[in-house]
C-alpha positions in Angstrom: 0.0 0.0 0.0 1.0 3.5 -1.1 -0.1 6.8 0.3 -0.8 8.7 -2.2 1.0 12.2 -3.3 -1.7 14.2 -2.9 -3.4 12.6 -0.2 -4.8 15.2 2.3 -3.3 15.3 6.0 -4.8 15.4 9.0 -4.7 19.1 10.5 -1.8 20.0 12.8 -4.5 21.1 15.0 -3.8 23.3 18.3 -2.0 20.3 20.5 1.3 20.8 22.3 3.7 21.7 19.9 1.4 21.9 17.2 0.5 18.0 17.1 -2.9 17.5 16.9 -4.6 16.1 20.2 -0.6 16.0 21.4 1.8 13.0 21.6 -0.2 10.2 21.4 -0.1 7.2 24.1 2.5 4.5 22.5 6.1 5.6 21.4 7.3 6.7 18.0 10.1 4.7 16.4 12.4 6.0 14.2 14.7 4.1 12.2 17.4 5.5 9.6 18.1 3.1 6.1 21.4 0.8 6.5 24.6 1.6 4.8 24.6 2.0 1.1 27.8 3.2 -1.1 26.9 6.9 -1.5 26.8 7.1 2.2 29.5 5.1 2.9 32.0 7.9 0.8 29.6 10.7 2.3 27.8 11.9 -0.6 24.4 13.0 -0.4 22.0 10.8 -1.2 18.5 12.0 -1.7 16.0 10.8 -4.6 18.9 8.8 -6.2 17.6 5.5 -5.7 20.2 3.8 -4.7 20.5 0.3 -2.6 21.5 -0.7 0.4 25.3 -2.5 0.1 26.7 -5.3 2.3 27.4 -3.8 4.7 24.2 -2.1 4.9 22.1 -5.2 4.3 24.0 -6.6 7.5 23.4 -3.5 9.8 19.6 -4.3 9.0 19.2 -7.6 10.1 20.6 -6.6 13.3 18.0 -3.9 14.0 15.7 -6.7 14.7 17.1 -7.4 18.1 17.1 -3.8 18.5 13.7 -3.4 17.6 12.2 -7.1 19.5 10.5 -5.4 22.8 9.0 -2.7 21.0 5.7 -4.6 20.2 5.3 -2.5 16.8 2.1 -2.4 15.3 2.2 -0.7 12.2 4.9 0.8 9.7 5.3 3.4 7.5 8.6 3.6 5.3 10.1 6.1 2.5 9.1 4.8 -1.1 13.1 4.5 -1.9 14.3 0.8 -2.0 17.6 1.5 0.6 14.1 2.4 3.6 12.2 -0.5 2.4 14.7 -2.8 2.3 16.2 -1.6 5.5 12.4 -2.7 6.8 12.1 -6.3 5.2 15.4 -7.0 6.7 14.9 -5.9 10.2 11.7 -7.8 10.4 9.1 -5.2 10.2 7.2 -6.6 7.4 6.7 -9.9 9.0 3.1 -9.8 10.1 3.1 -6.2 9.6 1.7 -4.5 6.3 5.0 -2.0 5.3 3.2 1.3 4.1 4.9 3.8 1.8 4.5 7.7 2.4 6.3 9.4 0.2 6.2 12.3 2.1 9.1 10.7 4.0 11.6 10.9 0.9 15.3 12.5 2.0 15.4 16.0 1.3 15.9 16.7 -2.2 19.5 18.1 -2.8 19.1 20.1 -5.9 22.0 21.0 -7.1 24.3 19.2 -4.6 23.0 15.4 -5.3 25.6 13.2 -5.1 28.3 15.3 -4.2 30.4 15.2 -0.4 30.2 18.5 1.8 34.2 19.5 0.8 32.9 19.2 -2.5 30.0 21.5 -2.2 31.4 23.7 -0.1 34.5 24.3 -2.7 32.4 24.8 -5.7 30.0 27.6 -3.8 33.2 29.3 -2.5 31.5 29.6 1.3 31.3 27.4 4.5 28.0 26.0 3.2 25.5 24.5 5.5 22.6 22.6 4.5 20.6 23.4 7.6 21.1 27.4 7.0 21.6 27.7 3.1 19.9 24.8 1.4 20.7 23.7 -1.7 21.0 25.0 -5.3 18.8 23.5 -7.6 19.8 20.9 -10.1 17.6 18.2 -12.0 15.7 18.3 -9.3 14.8 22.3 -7.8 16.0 21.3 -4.1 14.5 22.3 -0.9 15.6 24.7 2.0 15.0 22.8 5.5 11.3 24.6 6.1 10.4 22.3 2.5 11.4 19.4 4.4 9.7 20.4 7.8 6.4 20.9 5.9 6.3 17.8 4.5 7.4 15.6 7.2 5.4 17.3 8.6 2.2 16.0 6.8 3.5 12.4 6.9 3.6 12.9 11.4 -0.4 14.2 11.2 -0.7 10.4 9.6 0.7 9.1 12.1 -0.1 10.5 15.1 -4.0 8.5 14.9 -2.4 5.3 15.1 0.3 5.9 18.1 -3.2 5.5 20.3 -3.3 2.5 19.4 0.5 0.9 19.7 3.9 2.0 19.2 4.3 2.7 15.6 7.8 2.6 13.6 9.0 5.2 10.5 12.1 3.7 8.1 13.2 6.9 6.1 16.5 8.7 6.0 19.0 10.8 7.8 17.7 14.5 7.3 14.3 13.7 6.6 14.0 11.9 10.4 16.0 14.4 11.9 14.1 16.9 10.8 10.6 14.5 11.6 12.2 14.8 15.7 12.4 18.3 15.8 8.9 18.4 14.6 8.0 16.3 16.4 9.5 18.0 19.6 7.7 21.4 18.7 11.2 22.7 17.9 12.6 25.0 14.7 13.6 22.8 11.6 17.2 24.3 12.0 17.6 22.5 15.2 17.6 18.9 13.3 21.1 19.6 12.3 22.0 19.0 16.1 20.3 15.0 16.0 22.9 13.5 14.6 21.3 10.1 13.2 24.1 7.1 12.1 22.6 4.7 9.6 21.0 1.5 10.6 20.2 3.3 14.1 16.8 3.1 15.8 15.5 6.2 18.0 12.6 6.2 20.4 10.1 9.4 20.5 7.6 9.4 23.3 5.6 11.7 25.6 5.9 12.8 29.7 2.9 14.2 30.9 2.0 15.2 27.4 4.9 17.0 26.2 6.6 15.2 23.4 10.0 13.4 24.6 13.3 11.6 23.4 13.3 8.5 25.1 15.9 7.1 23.1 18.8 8.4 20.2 20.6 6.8 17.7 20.8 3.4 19.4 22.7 1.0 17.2 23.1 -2.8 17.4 26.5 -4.0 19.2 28.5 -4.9 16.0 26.6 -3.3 13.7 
């Protein structure tokens, strides 16, 4: 099952930190894709389809220990095959119906796909930060971080029905779920470039008293 493009979220509604009705009663998984080459050499990955490696295939079967006591009862994952995949392998489809949102895509880098930080920050002649400057556009026209924070935005109004009902796990990608937390949180988009998020890593979003919470960060497996 796919949600469609222009399916129409939920409102935002007037909730704590802008979530509607507030966090809701079960904890919010997130887990970042595995390894895959372009991340491996740090190049920025974001609607280049490309799959998980060996290494990356490896670091998602061990999330399934990770994940085990979590009792997760449904799933939504980034249409790109290196989130899916990332899924399959950690168990998450077994009994459990893996739903795509592709409002959970990585952030489209414009200009900049494929291409290291050093890189980018050599051919604009400046100490470029994604976070503060965005990207130039390319194939693709790019987004600045509020692009990103608007969309995740609508994919965590979709999901914030079913966390009253059991803990629910996201598989998408290192800026897009960074920038998903600080959402999430009630925080600016800008302060996503602080979560730093490793790949094959499993973090844990609740609620105290309901304020929205980190209950866990970038937990990886041992090994992994």
């Amino acid at each position: 099952m796919t949600i469609p493009d222009d399916a129409t979220p939920p409102a935002l509604g007037d909730g704590p930190h802008g979530l509607a009705l507030g966090p809701g009663r079960y904890p919010l998984l997130l887990v970042r894709h595995g390894q895959t080459d372009w991340a491996r050499d740090g190049r920025h990955t974001g609607r280049t389809d490309v799959p998980l490696n060996a290494v990356g295939e490896e670091q998602a079967r061990a999330l399934r220990a990770l994940l085990a006591p979590w009792d997760v009862r449904a799933v939504r994952v980034s249409p790109l095959q290196r989130a899916r995949r990332t899924a399959e392998l950690a168990g998450l489809g077994d009994g459990l119906e893996l739903v795509e949102d592709p409002d959970l895509v990585e952030w489209d880098y414009g200009g900049v796909e494929g291409l290291a930080t050093p890189e980018i920050r050599e051919r604009l002649g400046f100490e470029w930060k994604i976070f503060d400057h965005g990207v130039p556009p390319g194939r693709t026209p790019g987004e600045l971080v509020q692009d990103v924070a608007a969309r995740v935005a609508h994919a965590l109004a979709r999901v914030r029905p079913l966390l009253d009902e059991g803990p629910v796990c996201v598989v998408a990608h290192g800026h897009s779920l960074r920038v998903l937390a600080a959402t999430y949180l009630g925080l600016p988009p800008a302060t996503a470039a602080a979560l730093e998020l490793s790949p094959a890593s499993l973090s844990v979003l609740g609620e105290n008293h309901r304020v929205p919470t980190v209950r866990h960060w970038n937990l990886q497996a041992p090994g992994a």
